[in-house]
N, C-alpha and C positions, 0 to 999 in steps of 0.2 A: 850089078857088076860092082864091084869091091876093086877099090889101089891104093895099097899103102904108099904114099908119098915122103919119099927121100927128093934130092935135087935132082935123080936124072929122070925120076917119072913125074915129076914134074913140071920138068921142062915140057913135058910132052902134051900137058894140057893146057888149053883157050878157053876163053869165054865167048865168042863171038856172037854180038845178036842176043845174049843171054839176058834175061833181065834177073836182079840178084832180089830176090823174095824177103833175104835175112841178110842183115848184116849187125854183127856181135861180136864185138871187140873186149878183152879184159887184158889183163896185164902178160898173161901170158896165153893167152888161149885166143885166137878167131874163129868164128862157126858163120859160117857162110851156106844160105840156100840160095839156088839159083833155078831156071827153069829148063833147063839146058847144059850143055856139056859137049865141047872136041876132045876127045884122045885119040894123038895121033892124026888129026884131021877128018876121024868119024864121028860124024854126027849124033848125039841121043839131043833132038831137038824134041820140049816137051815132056822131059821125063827130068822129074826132080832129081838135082845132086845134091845131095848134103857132102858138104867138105869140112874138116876140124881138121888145126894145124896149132899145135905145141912147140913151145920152146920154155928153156930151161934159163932164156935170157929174158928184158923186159921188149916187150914190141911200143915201137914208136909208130906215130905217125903227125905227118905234118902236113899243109896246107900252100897253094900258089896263090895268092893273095892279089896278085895281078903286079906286084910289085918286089916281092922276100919269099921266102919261104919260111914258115913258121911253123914252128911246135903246134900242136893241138889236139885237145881232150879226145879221149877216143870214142866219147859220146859224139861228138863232131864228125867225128872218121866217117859215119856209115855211108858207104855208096851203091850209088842206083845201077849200077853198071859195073864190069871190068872190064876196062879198055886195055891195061894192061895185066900181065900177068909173068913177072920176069925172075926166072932165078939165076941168082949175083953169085956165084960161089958158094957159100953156107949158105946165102939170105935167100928169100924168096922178098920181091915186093911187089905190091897191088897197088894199080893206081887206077882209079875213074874219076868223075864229080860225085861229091858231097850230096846226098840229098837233103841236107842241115843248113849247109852256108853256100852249096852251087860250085865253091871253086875247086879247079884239080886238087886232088886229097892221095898221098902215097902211104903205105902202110906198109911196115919192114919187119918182117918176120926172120929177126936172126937163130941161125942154126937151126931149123927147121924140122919138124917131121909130122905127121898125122897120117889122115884117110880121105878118100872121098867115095862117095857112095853112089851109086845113080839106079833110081827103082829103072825097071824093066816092063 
């Protein structure tokens, strides 16, 4: 199954349960594998998605430190999870724990677009 992703099919996907195999963050580009996939609330549990999401802006991501919120390297970023999965208007943001530093880690893909993929 094939979705190109804009913000309203977007919104339409979860991660629940999922564990994220890959997490690859670059200036402009995130590549995310995970083991699992909701669309719409149907389940492909078990069956790899690859997702890539482009922007033509730079992607930030920051860090809850237990105290601020801070800037931080996007080798830092990777997470073991997506607990969340929100789109803001243009933005899409990813938030789980860091599998690097442990703490809540958010990742802001402005003006967004890509794919995601899920074998069958």
């Amino acid at each position: 199954m094939n979705l190109q992703l804009d913000q309203a099919s977007a919104a339409r996907v979860s991660f629940p349960d999922c564990a994220v195999m890959r997490f690859d963050l670059a200036q402009q580009q995130l590549s995310i594998t995970t083991d699992g996939v909701f669309i719409e609330g149907r389940g492909f549990s078990g069956a790899p998605c690859e997702i890539c999401l482009f922007t033509d802006s730079r992607i930030t991501a920051r860090t809850y430190d237990m105290v601020d919120w801070r800037e931080t390297e996007p080798a830092q970023a990777k997470l073991g999870d997506i607990c969340e999965w929100d789109v803001d208007g243009a933005d899409l943001r990813v938030r789980g724990f860091s599998t690097v530093s442990g703490y809540w880690t958010e990742v802001v893909i402005p003006h967004f677009s890509g794919k995601l993929d899920v074998a069958n």
